[in-house]
Each structure stands twice: as structure tokens, then as C-alpha cells.
N, C-alpha and C positions, 0 to 999 in steps of 0.2 A: 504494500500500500504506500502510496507517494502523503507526503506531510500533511497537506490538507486534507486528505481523508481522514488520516490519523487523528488530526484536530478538532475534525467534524464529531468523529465518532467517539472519540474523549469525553466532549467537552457534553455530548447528550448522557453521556454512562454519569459524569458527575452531577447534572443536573437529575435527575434520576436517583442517584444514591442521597445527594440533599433533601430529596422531596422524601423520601422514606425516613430518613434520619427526623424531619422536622414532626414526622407522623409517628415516629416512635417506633416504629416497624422494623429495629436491631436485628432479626435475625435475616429480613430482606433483605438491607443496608451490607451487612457483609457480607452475603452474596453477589451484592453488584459489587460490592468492594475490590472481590474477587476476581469480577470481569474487569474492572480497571486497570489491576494490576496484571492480569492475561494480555490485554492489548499493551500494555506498556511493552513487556517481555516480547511479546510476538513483534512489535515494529523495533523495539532492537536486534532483534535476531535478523530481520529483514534486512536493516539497513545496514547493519555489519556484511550481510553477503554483499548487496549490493554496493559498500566500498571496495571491496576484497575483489568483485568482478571488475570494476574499474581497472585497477589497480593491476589485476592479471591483464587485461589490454594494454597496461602501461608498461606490462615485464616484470610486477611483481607481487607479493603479499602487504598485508597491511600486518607486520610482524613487529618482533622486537620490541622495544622501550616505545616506538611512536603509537603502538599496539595498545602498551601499560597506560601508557597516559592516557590516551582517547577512552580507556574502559574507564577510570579512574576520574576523567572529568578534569585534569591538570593539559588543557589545551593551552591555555595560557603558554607554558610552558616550550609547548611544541615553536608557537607562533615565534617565539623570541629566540630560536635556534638557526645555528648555520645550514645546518639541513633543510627547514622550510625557507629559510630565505632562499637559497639555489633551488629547491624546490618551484617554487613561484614563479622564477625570473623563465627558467627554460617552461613551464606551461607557456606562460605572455610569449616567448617565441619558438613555441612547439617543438622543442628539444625534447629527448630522451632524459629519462632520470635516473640513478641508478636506484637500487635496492633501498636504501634508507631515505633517499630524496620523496620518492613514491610512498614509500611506507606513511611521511610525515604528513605530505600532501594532504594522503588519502583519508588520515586519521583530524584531521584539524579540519576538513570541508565534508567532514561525513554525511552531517546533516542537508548541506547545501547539496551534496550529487547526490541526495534521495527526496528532494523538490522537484516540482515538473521543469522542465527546463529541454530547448529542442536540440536536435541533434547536433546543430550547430554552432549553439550556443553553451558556453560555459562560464562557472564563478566560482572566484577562491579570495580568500581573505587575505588583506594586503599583511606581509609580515610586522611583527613590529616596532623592529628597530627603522624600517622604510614608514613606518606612519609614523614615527618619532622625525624624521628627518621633512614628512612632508608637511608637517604641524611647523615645522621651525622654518622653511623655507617659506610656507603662505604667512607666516607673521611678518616675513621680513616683506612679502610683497606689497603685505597689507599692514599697517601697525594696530590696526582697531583688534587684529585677530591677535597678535600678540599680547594687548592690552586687557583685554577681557580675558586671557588666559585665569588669571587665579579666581576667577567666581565660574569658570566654566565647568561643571561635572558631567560624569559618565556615567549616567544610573539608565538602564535597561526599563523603558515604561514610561509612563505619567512620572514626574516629581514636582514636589512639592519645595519650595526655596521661600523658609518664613523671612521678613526682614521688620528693621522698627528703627524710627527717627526720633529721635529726640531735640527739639528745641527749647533755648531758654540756658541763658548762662547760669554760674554758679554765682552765689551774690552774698558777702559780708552779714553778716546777722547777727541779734543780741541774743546771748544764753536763753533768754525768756521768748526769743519772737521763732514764729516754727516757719521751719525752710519751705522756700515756694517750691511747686513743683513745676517741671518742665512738661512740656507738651508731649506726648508720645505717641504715634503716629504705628502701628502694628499691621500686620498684615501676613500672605505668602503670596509668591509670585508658583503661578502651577505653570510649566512648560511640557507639552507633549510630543509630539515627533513626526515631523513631515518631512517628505521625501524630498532629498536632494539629490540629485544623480547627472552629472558633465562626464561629456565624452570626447575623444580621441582618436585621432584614425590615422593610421601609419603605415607605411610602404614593406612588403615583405624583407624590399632591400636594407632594413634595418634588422633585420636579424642575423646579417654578420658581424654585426658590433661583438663585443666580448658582454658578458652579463654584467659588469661594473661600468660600463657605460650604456647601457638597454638601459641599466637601472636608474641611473642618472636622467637619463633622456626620458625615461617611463614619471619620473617622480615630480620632472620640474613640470614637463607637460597639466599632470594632472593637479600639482597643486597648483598653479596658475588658474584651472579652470573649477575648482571648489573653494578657491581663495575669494576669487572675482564673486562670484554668489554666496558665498558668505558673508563678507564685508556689505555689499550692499545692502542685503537683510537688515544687517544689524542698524543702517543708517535709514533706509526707505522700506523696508519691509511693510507689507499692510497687513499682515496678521492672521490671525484663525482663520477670516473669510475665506482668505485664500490659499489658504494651506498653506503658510508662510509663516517664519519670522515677526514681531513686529518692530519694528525700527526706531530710534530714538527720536528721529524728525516727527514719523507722523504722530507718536505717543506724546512730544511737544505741542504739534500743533490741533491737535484732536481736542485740547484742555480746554475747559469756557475760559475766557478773556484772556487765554495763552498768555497765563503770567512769566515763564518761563522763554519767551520768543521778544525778540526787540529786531525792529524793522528800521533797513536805512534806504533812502533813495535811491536810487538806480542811477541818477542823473550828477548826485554828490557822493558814489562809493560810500566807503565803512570812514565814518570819522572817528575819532577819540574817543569823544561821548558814547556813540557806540557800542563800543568792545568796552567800555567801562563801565558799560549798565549791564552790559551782557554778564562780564565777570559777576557784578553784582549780584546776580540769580542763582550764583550756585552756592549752599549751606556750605557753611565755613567747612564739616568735617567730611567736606568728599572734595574741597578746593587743591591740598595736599594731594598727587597725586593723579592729579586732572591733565587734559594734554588737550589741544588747540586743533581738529580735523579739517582740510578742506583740499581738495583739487588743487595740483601744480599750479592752477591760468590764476585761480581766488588768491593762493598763496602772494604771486609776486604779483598780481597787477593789484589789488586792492589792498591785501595787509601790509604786505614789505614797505610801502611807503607812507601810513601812518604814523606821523609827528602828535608829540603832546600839543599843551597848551603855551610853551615857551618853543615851539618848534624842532624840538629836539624828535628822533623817531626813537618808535618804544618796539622795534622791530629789530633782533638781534640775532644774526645769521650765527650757527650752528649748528654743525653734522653732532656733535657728542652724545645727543639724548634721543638718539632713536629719529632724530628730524631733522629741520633744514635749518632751523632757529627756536629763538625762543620769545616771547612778547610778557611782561610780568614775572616771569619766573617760572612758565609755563613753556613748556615743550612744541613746537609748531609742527605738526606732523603732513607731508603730502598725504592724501588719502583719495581714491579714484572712488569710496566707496559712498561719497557726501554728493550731494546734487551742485552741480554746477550754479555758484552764485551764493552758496550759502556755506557758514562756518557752521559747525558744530563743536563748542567746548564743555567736556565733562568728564571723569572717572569710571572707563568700563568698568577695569578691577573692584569696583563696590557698588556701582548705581546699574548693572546689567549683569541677566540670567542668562549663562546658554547652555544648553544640555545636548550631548550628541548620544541617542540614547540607542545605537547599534552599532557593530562592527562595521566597518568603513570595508565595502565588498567588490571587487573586480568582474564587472561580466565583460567575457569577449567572444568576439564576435569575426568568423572570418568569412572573406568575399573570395571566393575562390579566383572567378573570371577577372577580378578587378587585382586580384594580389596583395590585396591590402586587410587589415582587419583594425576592428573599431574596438577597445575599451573603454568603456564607461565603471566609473567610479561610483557608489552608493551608496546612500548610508539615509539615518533619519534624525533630524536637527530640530532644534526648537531655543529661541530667545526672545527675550522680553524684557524693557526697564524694571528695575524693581521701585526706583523712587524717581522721579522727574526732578527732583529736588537735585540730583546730582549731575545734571546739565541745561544749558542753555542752548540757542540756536541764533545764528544773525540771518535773515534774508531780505533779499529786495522786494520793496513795494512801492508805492506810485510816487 
């Protein structure tokens, strides 16, 4: 039986065993219990042959230690080995693997080669020291993806991300007078998982590279193209409607009387005023930490040339901090991922949730007549501000 059957027929056996359970009807209840765990046993046994039949197409067993761990549920494991990493690389250019290469493959995408999936079509999971490297290369393309790093998790499902504000200084008081309290602002931000998937299409005449360069050329490829839709998510995304992201802009400008947004003319660029009402909007305790987003053309046609109020400019070129400059003490970052025309300043690392809530999966795809074959990368993503408090927005109006 292929997964979804699997699933289907699961998921009525437990509905089923619930209904009896809540009726009291214990000695039904474990007899369904029984079939549950029958079918469980029975689609393991299935899909262990059907790795092992791969596997013999491929020249070998699903044996050894890649064997122990796949029974054992220590995939992890596998994934982070030099075995599935050459594993991987020669599927993506339909090399030969040997005995342990195969073994590891077959044992870490067991599940996935007993999904429907056509003859033509195949998927294996990217290894993980190559999704470590592809996380670090799309930050660097993009800085909002490296920025949002430390509030980003990896929980499988819906997750829940409580958060809370608090306003209202600390303030001198007599023995006798009882402390004010500050304002506190509670909540969670729930993020669920929508589909992300960019593809890739390359000449067979790439697969005489060596696999250290395939791998390089496979990696920049595809984090440029889950970099690009991610970063913009996080700026323009519109959210649940559309099975997306929702992005800082629109969650800015969606607010009644978009307290958090300050508008300059088109006709007089970003003046002083400004970027110093904008700064104004964001709560002192996400200021620390905040970074300045906009497009190369925003960067130097409007902000770089920015003088105070004695004419002095408050625009201070700098590669050191991950950007091109800095403006108040704040980091100026290019970002392809902002709408042309508009700044965005604020703190991903605390003011935004994102959750990548599955393994990050390889389908490919080969054109025989054409010579070429298509990888598409996939996985399922979900972000969201947690507080608007922790950014502002500049754009033009009339």
C-alpha cells in the first residue's frame, strides 16, 4: 500500500477505536487497537521491501549500520554522513552508488520511495551539512534570512510562538507608594506550513563536473531560488489567504491609522524628519538590534544622501555589519526582498516568527529528448510578525 492509503486507513481505524473508547466499549477498543497496530506492522514490512527492491535496481541491499539506523529511527544521523552526502550528489547526476552509498540513500528516503511518485520522477532529502551551507549562502544573498535566523524554528506541524510587551519605565518611589505597573501586551503568534517549492533545470553536460563542484553549482543554484521567495515573504507576503507568509509591510500597513508607517513625498524623497519619526516607532527594547532594509536604487538614490538639520549627512558607508552602511547606529542593509521605494526598519531576530516545518526535499525530474533535467527544491514554511511594535516602514505618497 502507497502512504496515503496507509493514512486513509489509519487514520479511520483511530477514529473508530476513539468512538468505542469514549463508549466504554474496552474490550472493542482493543481489538481495533489490534488492527492498528497490524496495519502499522504490515506497511512497515511493505515498505522495507519496497526500499530493498529499489535498492536491488540500484546494485544493492538496504544492509549494515544504514539498515540499524533506518529501523531505529536515528535518520538524522544517516542524513549528516559522508555516505548520504555522495549518496545524493550521484542520484542528482545518475551515477552509480556503491554498497553503503545505496544502503544510506535507501534507508533515509524510505518513506518518500513508498509515496506515489511517477516513473520519472524522483525525491531524496537534501543532506545536511549541504542544507547547512544552503541556509548560510541564502543569508548572505539575503540578510532579512540571516536576521530572522535566531527566532526561526523547526517544529514539524502547526506551532504555537507565545510572545509579550511590556511598556512603561521603571520609576523612583517612596517605601510607602506601591510601584506602577507597566502595560503588558500577551499573546502567541501560531504559524502553519505552506508550500514552497523553486526549480532548476540543467544540461546533462553538467554531469561531468566532479561531485564537489555539481554540489556547489546544485547548492548556489537552488539557494538563490528559495532565498528570493523567502525574503520576499517575509517583507510583502499576504498571508493565510494565500497560502503564504505574511510580511512585515503588509502587517504595517493593514493597522487602523498605520501608526507604525510614516509617508514622504515622492516629489521631496526621505528627508530627516523622516527616518527620524520612522526610528521613533520602534519600542526602545527591539531598537538594539534593528537593521535598516531597502533595495540597492532606495539605498543610494534616497538615503545615502540624507543630511541633518546643520547639513551634515547621517549616512555612513560601511561593509562591517553585514551592509553597505550605517544611519544612527543602525546597520543599512541592501535587500531585493523590500518593495521598491520603501524602507523597512526593524529587529527580525525578536519582532518575527518563521517556522520551516519539513524537511527541505529534492524532486527531479529528467527530459530524456531534451537532455536536461529539472530539480525543484520543497519544503513547507510559514512566518509572521509577532509584534509591529518592533518595526516601522517609510513609503511614498502624494
Amino acid at each position: 500500500m502507497n502512504k496515503q492509503k496507509y493514512n486513509e486507513s489509519r487514520a479511520a481505524l483511530m477514529a473508530e477505536a476513539k468512538r468505542l473508547l469514549d463508549e466504554g466499549k474496552l474490550e472493542e477498543f482493543e481489538a481495533k487497537k489490534a488492527e492498528v497496530e497490524a496495519l502499522d506492522a504490515q506497511y512497515d514490512k511493505e515498505a522495507k521491501a519496497e526500499a530493498n527492491l529499489e535498492a536491488l535496481e540500484r546494485g544493492s541491499r538496504v544492509t549494515g549500520q544504514a539498515a540499524v539506523l533506518a529501523v531505529s529511527g536515528d535518520r538524522e544521523t544517516i542524513l549528516a554522513s559522508t555516505e548520504y552526502k555522495r549518496a545524493f550528489l550521484k542520484a542528482m547526476m545518475h551515477k552509480q552508488m556503491d554498497a553503503d552509498e545505496a544502503g544510506a540513500f535507501n534507508a533515509v528516503n524510505l518513506e518518500l520511495l513508498n509515496a506515489t511518485q511517477t516513473a520519472g520522477t524522483h525525491t531524496a532529502l537534501i543532506p545536511t551539512t549541504m542544507m547547512k551551507d544552503i541556509w548560510e549562502e541564502m543569508g548572505q544573498l539575503h540578510p532579512v534570512i540571516a536576521d530572522s535566523e535566531p527566532s526561526r524554528t523547526y517544529v514539524r506541524g502547526k506551532v504555537s510562538i507565545p510572545y509579550a510587551d511590556i511598556t512603561g519605565d521603571g520609576a523612583w518611589t517612596a517605601e510607602t507608594t506601591a510601584t506602577s505597573e507597566g502595560a503588558l501586551t500577551s499573546g502567541a503568534v501560531t504559524l502553519d506550513g505552506y508550500d514552497l517549492s523553486k526549480a532548476v533545470t540543467v544540461s546533462w553536460k553538467l554531469y561531468e563536473m566532479s561531485l564537489e563542484n555539481f554540489e556547489a553549482f546544485l547548492r548556489r543554484k537552488l539557494s538563490e531560488k528559495v532565498a528570493n521567495a523567502l525574503a520576499a515573504a517575509f517583507f510583502t507576503g499576504s498571508g493565510s489567504t494565500n497560502s503564504q507568509p505574511e510580511g512585515v509591510i503588509p502587517a504595517l500597513e493593514g493597522e487602523t491609522n498605520t501608526p507604525q508607517v510614516v509617508t514622504y513625498t515622492a516629489a521631496n524623497g526621505i528627508g530627516y524628519q523622516n527616518i527620524i519619526t520612522a526610528m521613533s516607532k520602534i519600542t526602545a527594547g527591539y531598537f538594539n538590534g534593528s537593521s535598516i532594509y531597502a533595495t540597492s536604487a532606495t539605498i543610494w538614490t534616497l538615503l545615502a544622501g540624507i543630511v541633518d538639520n546643520v547639513k551634515q549627512p547621517i549616512f555612513i558607508p560601511d561593509v562591517t555589519a553585514s551592509g553597505v552602511g550605517r544611519m544612527f547606529g543602525l546597520p543599512v542593509k541592501a535587500e531585493d526582498g523590500v518593495t521598491a521605494g520603501k524602507v523597512v526598519i526593524g529587529n527580525f531576530a525578536k519582532g518575527y516568527a518563521s517556522n520551516m516545518n519539513a524537511d527541505v526535499e529534492i524532486h527531479y525530474e529528467e527530459h530524456v529528448l531534451a537532455r536536461k533535467t529539472d530539480y525543484a527544491a520543497w519544503t513547507l514554511a510559514d512566518g509572521k510578525p509577532m509584534t509591529t511594535k518592533a518595526f516601522a516602514e517609510l513609503k511614498s505618497g502624494t
